[in-house]
C-alpha positions, 0 to 999 in steps of 0.5 A: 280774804276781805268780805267784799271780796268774798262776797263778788266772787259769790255773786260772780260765781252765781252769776256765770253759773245761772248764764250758763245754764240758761244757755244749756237750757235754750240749746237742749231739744224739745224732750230734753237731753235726759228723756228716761230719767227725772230732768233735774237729775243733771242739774242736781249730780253737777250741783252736788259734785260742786258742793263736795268740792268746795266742801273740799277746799273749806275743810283744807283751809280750816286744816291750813289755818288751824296749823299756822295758828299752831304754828305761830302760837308754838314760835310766840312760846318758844319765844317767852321761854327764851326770854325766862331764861334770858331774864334769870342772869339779870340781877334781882330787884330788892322787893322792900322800895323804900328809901334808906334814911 
């Protein structure tokens, strides 16, 4: 995911969040909706469940990434030995490569 966008989808997110809760905040009533409890107790339960979530999805992509990594790294060696045994029936170079007079 490029940087950029990563950091749009951030402030596009922020942004549809903080619209959202404004809109909320101009159609409650005067006492608000939650009159026997603290009145941020809702915002903090949707934040908090939001949080979880999107911890959610970084730990899967971490597990996903961290096993294609796993992944390509066990292709590259399997790769390596196949060449071992490849170069092992070609013939061997003399390790003296000075000319004979």
């Amino acid at each position: 995911m490029n940087v950029g966008m990563g950091i749009f989808a951030v402030v596009a997110t922020t942004g549809i969040t903080v619209t959202v809760m404004l809109l909320a905040r101009r159609r409650a009533p005067a006492g608000s909706y939650f009159t026997d409890g603290d009145r941020a107790s809702g915002v903090f339960g949707v934040l908090a469940t939001g949080f979880s979530v999107l911890l959610g999805f970084i730990i899967f992509l971490a597990f996903s990434s961290y096993d294609d990594s796993r992944s390509g790294a066990e292709s590259e060696a399997t790769t390596v030995a196949q060449q071992v045994q490849t170069a092992q029936f070609l013939p061997s170079r003399r390790l003296d490569s000075s000319p004979k007079s």
